[in-house]
C-alpha positions as CSV (number, residue, x, y, z in Angstrom):
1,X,0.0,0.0,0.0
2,X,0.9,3.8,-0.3
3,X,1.9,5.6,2.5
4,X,-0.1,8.1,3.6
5,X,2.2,9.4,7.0
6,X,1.9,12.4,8.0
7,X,-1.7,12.8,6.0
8,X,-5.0,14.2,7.2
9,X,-7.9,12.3,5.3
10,X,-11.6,13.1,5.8
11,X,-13.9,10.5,4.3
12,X,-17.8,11.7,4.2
13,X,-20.1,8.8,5.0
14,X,-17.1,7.0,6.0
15,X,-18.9,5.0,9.3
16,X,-20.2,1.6,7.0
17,X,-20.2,0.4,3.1
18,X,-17.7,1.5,0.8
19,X,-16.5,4.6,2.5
20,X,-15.9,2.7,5.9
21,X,-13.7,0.3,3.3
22,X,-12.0,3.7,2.2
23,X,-11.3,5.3,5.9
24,X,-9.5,1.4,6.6
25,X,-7.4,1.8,3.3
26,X,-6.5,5.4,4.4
27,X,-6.1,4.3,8.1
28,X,-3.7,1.4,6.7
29,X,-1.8,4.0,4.7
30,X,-0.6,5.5,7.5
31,X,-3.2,7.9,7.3
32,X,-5.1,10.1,10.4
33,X,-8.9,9.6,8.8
34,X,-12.0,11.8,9.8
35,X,-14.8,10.0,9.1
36,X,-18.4,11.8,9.3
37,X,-22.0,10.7,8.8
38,X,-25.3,11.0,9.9
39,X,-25.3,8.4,12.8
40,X,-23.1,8.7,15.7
41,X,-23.3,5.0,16.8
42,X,-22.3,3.7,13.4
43,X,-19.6,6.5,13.2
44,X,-18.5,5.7,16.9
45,X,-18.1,1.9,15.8
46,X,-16.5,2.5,13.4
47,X,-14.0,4.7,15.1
48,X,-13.1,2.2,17.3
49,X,-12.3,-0.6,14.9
50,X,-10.0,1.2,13.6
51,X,-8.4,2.8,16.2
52,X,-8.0,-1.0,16.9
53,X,-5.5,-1.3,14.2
54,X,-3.7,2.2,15.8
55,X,-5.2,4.3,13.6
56,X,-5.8,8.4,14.9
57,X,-9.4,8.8,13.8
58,X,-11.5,11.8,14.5
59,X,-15.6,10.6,14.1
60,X,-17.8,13.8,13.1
61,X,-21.4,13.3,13.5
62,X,-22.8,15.5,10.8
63,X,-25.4,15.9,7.7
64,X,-23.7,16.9,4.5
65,X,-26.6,18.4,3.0
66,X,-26.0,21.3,5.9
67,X,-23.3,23.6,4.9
68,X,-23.2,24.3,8.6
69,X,-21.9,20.7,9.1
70,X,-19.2,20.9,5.8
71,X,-17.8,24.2,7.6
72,X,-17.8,22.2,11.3
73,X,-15.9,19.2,9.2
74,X,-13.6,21.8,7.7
75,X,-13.2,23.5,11.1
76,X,-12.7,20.7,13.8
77,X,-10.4,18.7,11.1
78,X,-8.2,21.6,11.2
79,X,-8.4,22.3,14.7
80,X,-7.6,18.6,15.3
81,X,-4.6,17.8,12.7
82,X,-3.6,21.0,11.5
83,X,-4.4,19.8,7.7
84,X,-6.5,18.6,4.8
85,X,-4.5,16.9,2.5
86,X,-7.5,14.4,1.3
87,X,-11.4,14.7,1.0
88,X,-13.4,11.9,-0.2
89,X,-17.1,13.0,-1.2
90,X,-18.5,9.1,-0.4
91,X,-21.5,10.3,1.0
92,X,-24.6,9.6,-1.4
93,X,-27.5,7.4,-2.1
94,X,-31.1,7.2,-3.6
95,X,-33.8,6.3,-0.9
96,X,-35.8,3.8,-2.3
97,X,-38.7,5.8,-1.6
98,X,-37.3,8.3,-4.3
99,X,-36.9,6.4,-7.1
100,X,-38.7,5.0,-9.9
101,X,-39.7,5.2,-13.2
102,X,-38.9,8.9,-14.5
103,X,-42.6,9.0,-15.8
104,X,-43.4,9.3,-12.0
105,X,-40.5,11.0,-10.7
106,X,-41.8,14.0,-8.6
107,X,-39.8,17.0,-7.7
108,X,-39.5,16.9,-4.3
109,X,-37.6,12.9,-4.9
110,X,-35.7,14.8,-7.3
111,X,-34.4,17.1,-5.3
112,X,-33.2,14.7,-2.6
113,X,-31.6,12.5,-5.1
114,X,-29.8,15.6,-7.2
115,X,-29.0,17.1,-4.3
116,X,-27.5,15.0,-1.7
117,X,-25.1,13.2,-4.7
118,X,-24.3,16.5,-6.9
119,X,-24.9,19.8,-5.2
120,X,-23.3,18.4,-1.8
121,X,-20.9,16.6,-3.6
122,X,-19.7,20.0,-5.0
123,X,-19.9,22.2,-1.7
124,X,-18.3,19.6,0.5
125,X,-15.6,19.8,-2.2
126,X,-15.3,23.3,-2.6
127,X,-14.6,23.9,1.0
128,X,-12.2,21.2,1.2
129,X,-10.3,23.1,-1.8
130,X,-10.6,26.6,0.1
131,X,-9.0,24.5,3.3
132,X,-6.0,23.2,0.4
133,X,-5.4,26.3,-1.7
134,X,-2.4,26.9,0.3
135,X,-0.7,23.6,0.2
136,X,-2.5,21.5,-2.3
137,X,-4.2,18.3,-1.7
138,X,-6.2,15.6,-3.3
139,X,-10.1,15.5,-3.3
140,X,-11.9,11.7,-4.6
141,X,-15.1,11.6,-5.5
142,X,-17.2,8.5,-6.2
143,X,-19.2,8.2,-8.9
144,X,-21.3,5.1,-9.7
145,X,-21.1,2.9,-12.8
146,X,-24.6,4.2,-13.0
147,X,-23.3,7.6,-14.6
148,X,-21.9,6.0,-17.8
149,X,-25.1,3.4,-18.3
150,X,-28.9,4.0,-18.7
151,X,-30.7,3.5,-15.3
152,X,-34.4,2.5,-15.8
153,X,-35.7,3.3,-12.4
154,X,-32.7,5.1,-11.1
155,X,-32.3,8.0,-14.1
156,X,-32.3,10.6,-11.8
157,X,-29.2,9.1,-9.6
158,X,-27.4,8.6,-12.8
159,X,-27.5,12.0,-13.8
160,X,-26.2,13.0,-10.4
161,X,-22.7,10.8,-10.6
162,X,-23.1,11.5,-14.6
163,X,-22.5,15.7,-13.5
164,X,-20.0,14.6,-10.4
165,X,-17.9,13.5,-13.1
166,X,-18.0,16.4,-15.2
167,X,-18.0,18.7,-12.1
168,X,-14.6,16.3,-11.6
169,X,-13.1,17.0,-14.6
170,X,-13.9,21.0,-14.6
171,X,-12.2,21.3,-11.1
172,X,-9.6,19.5,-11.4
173,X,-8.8,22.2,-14.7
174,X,-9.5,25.4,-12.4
175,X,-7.6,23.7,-9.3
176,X,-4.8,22.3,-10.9
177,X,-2.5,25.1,-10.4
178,X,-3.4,25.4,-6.8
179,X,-1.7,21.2,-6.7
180,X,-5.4,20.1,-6.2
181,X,-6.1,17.4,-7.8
182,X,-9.3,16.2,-8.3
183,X,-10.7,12.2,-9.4
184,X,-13.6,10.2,-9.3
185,X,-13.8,6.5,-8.8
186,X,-17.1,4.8,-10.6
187,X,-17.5,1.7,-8.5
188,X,-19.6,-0.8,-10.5
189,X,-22.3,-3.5,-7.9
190,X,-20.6,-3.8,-4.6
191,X,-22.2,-5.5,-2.0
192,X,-23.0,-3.3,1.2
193,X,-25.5,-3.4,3.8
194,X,-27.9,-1.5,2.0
195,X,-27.4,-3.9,-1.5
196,X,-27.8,-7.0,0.3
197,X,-31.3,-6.3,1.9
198,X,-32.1,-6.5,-2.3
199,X,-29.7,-9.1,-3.3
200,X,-30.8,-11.2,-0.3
201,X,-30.9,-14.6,-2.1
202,X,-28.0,-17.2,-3.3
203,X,-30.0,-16.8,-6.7
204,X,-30.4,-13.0,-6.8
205,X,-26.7,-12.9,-6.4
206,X,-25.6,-15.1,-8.8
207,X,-27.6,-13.7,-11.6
208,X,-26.1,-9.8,-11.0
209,X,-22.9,-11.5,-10.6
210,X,-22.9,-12.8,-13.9
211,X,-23.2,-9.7,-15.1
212,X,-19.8,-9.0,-14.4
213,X,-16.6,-10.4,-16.7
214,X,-14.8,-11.4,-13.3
215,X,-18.1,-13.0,-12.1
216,X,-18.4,-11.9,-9.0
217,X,-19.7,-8.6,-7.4
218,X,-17.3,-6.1,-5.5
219,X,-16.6,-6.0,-2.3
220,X,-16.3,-2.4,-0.2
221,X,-12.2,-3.3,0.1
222,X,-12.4,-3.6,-3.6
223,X,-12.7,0.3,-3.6
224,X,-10.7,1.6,-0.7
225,X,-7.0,1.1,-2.1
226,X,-7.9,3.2,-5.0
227,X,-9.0,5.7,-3.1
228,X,-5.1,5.5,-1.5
229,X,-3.8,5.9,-4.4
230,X,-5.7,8.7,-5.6
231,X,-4.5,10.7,-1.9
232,X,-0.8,9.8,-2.3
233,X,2.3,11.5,-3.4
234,X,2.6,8.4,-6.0
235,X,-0.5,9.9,-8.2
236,X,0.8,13.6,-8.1
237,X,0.5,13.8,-11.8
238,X,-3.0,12.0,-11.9
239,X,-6.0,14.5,-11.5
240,X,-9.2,14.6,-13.4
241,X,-9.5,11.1,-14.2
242,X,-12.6,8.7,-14.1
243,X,-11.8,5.5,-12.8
244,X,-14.0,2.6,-12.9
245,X,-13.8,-0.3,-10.6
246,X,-16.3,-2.9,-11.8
247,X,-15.1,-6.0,-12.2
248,X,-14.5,-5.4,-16.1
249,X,-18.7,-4.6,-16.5
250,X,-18.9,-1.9,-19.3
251,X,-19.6,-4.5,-21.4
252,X,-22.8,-3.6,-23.3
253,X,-26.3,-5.5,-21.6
254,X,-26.8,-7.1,-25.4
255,X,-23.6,-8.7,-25.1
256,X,-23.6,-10.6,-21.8
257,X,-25.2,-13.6,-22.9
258,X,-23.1,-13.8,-26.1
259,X,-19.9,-13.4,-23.5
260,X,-21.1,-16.2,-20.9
261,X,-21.5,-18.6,-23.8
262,X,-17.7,-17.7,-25.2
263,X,-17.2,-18.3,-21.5
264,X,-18.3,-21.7,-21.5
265,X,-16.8,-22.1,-25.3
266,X,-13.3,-21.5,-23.6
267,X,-13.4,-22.9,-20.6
């Protein structure tokens, strides 16, 4: 793994799923993490595993849709380490309450879906660039493979990560001579708590996994060292990249059943 001594590391959402796989990567790196969320149990949890492993972690209870609670992060991260040297924007999810078909998408699930994955996304990472315009930095933020692919039931989410990534691309331009770089990871189906209270059968999981060349779905770890990457010295010259993590599935839907019988074919 890449070190990550002497690093301060905040990781939104980081107290479960993928980003509590990202604060460990960090952690492991050598990293002190601040991990936030909504739930101080999780978050406190969470903490302690890794403070298990000797990690330094700072736990924030806060919402990221309050721009009061991005300036406390900013703040108390500071106050604590002195630093922001990495952001991850992890926080971000569709209720299943408000989603559907976009026939019967209303405004108000809209807005909760737009707005906790793109408009936070962007003011948690502008004020993690104001804390790094003197000393540069790396901010991540994670996309979905759902921005690159239709999403019947889910279009609205898929626009979201679809204008992360340009929102990506356009900061890291403006940034880059600050030495902020800015990337996004697009994680493809990894299984969290949340996925497996859908994918809660043997059979359910075997037919998404064979969706997937490697034939399997991701795991939260899957995504974390990445995310290292992206934070250390190693990817100084890497910034406004778009990187998937799938399992090799951007193969087109039409194809799959063509590929599994090649599959077979081959052995």
């Amino acid at each position: 793994m890449f070190s990550l001594q002497g690093k301060a590391v905040v990781v939104t959402g980081g107290g479960r799923g993928i980003g509590r796989a990202i604060a460990d990567a960090m952690a492991r790196c050598g990293a002190a993490v601040v991990i936030t969320g909504r739930s101080s149990e999780t978050l406190d949890a969470a903490a302690a595993q890794l403070r298990e492993s000797g990690a330094e972690v700072l736990a924030l209870a806060a919402d990221i849709t309050r721009a009061k609670d991005i300036d406390r992060i900013v703040a108390e991260t500071l106050a604590r380490f002195g630093r922001i040297d990495g952001w991850v924007n992890n926080a971000g999810s569709a209720d299943p309450d408000d989603v559907g078909p976009l026939l019967s998408i209303r405004e108000d699930q809209w807005d909760r879906v737009v707005d906790l994955n793109l408009k936070w996304t962007f003011f948690a990472a502008q004020a993690a660039a104001r804390a790094m315009r003197d000393g540069g930095g790396s901010i991540v933020n994670i996309s979905s493979r759902s921005a690159s692919y239709p999403n019947p039931g889910t279009g609205h989410y898929g626009a979201a990560k679809a204008g992360v990534e340009n929102l990506t691309r356009t900061m890291a331009a403006e940034w880059g001579h600050l030495k902020i770089r800015v990337n996004a990871v697009a994680p493809g189906v990894v299984m969290t708590e949340e996925l497996a209270k859908t994918l809660n059968t043997e059979s359910r999981i075997r037919r998404q996994a064979e969706t997937v060349p490697m034939q399997r779905i991701g795991r939260p770890d899957d995504i974390g060292p990445l995310c290292a990457f992206l934070v250390s010295d190693e990817a100084s010259w890497t910034t406004g990249a778009v990187i998937p993590v799938n399992g090799g599935s951007i193969v087109p839907l039409g194809y799959l059943s063509y590929l599994h019988r090649v599959n077979r074919d081959i052995g």
